[in-house]
N, C-alpha and C positions, 0 to 999 in steps of 0.2 A: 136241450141243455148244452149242447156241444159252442156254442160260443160264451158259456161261462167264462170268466176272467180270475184265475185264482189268487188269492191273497200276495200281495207281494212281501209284508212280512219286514221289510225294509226301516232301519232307522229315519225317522223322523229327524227334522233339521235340529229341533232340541237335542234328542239322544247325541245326536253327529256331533253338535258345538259340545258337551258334554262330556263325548269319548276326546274331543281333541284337547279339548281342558285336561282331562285326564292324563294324556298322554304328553299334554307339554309340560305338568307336574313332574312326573315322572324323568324327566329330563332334565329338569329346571329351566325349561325356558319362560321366563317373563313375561315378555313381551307377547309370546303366543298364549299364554294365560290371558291377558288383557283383552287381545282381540278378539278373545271365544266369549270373555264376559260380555263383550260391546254385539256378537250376535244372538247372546242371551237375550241382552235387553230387548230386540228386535222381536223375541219372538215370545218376549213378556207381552208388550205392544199389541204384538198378532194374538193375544190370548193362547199360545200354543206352547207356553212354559209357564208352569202354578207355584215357582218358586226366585227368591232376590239372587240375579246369581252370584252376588258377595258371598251370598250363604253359600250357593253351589260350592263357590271356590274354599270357601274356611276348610268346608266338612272333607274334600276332597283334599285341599292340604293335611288337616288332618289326619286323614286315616294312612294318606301316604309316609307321613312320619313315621306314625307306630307301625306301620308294616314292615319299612325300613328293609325291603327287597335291595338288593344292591344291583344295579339296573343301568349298562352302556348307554342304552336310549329306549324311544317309545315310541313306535310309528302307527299311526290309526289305519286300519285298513279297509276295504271294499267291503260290501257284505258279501258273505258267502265263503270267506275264509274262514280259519282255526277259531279265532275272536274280532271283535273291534279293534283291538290295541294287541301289538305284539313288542315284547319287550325285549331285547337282546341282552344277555347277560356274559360275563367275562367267560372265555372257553368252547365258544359258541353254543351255550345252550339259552334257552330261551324262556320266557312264561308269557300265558295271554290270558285277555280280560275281554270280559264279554260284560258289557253295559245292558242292565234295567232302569231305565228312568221312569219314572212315575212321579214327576212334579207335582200334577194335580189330586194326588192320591194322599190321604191323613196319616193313614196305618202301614208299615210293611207288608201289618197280613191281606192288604190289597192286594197282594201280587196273584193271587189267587184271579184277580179281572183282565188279568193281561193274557195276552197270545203267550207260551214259550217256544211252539211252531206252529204253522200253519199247513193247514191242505193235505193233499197226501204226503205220508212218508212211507216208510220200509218196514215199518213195524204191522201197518195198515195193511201194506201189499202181501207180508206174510203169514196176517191172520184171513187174508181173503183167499193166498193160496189153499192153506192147512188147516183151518177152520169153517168146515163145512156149513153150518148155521149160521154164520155170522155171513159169510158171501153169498148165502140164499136171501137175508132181508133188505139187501141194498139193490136200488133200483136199477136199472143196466146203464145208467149215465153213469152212476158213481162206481161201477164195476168194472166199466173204460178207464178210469180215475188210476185205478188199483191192477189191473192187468198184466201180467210179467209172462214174457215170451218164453223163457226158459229159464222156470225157477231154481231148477237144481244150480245151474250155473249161478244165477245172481244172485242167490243164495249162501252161495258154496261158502264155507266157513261162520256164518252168523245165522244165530238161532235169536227166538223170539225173547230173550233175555237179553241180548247183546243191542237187536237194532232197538229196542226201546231204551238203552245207556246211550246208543247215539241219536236218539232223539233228545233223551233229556241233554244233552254236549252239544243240542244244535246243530248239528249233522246227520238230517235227518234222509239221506240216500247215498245210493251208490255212484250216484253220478256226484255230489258233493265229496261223499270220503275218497275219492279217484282223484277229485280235484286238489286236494290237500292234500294227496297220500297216504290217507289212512287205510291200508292192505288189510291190516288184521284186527282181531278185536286185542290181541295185547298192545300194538301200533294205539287203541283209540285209549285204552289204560294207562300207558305213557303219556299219553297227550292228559288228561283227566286228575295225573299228579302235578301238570305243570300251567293247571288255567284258571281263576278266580273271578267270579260273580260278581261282582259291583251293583249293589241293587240302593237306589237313591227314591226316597219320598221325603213328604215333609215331615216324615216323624225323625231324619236323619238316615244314615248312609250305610251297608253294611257289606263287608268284603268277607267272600266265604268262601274258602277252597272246595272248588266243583267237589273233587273227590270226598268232603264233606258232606254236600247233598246228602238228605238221608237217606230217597233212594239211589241215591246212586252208590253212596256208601254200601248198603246193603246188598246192592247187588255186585257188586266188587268182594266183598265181604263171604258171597256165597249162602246169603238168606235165602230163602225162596221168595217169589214171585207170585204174590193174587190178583188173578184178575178175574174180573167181573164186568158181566157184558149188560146192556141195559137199552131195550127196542123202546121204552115207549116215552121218550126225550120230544120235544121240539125236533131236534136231528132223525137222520135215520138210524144212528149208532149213537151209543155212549160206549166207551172202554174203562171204565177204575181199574186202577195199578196200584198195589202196593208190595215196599219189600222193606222189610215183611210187614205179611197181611195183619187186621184182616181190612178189608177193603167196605167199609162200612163208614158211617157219617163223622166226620173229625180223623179219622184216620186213614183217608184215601190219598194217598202222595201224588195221583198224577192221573188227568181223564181226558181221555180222548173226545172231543164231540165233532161226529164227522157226517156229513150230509146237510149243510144248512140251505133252505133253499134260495136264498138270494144273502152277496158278499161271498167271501171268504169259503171255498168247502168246506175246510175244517180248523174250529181252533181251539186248540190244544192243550190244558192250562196245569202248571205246575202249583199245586196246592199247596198253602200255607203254611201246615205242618213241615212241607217238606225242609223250609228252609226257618225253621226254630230253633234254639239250643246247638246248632252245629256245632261241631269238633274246632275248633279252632280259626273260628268266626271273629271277626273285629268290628264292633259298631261303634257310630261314633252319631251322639243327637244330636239335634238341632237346637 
């Protein structure tokens, strides 16, 4: 299994024309709205966007009104940064947006089918350290996957409550939180006051501050933390998260499925519940 090719997890040229739509709203630029519509349609054409993007652009107009962030500009960015979109505000402080697109999808609570990461991450790597059980039923390809030279060190400050909030933030290592700076875990709870969700289907569009997320809310919050492990998946592993628990059918916030044997190691899916009723959530339908 060592020439496995793992998920890359990467926007799609839709989400991309999508985030930049987004990010030239955010600015007012026109004309770069227009052009993002005109690679919409492109990829209407290709069947690889399930939505008109006049609609795109309404709902995204929109929601950016009633949000009414007051916002110098919006720059889209690489993957593997803080978000998609970073947005500079007066005083140099900032906010970011990290893009769901789900065109082909009816429901929000579709979100539930989508990747929120992929493959290993840190959370994986520290329940292989420190959980005995769970690193004896993975097979030794997938225990190369999860390996850490010196966990104390790459450990040092984040517990298994913290790197699963930076999983659910997308920043799911140390090599990415090093890459953006994220030092500490109050470093990734600043970052988590200052980044919102954009999740788009055809049921219409909803922006939800991360730090909303219920689990993340709760675990910011200081709930505790259920998990629950589960061997006998399709996968080699299942993980349920919830905060707070209990980690049972309708109320599991977040499941790891890790060991698939062909695509993707792992992928990783933030459940439905988690993003319902948020705190200070703004939808806008279709």
């Amino acid at each position: 299994m060592s020439n496995r090719v793992p998920g890359s997890g990467l926007a799609n040229a839709c989400t991309a024309a999508i985030e930049r739509m987004l990010a030239a709203r955010l600015r007012g630029d026109t004309g770069e709205m227009a052009d993002q519509r005109h690679v919409l349609d492109g990829e209407v054409r290709m069947g690889r966007c399930g939505m008109a993007p006049a609609l795109i652009s309404t709902l995204l107009d929109e929601a950016c009104q009633r949000l009414g962030l007051p916002v110098v500009d919006a720059i889209d960015q690489p993957p593997g940064r803080l978000g998609g979109l970073r947005a500079p505000r007066g005083g140099g402080s900032h906010v970011w947006f990290e893009v769901k697109a789900q065109t082909k999808k009816d429901r929000f609570e579709d979100v539930t089918q989508a990747d929120w990461v992929r493959d290993a991450t840190d959370l994986l790597r520290w329940l292989y350290v420190y959980e005995g059980e769970f690193a004896d039923r993975l097979p030794p390809w997938l225990q190369q996957q999860l390996a850490v030279d010196d966990p104390a060190t790459y450990f040092a400050g984040w517990d298994a409550k913290s790197l699963w909030l930076a999983d659910m933030s997308l920043i799911p290592s140390a090599e990415a939180r090093n890459r953006v700076g994220l030092q500490t875990v109050k470093d990734l709870e600043f970052l988590l006051g200052r980044k919102y969700l954009v999740h788009l289907t055809r049921q219409g569009l909803r922006v939800i501050p991360m730090r909303s997320v219920k689990p993340i809310a709760g675990v910011l919050g200081g709930a505790p933390v259920e998990m629950r492990f589960n061997y006998s998946n399709q996968t080699a592993a299942c993980v349920h998260l919830s905060s707070p628990g209990p980690t049972t059918r309708g109320s599991i916030h977040f499941t790891y499925h890790f060991g698939y044997p062909k695509g993707p190691v792992g992928r990783h899916k933030m459940h439905a519940t988690s993003l319902t009723d948020c705190a200070d959530a703004l939808q806008v339908d279709s």
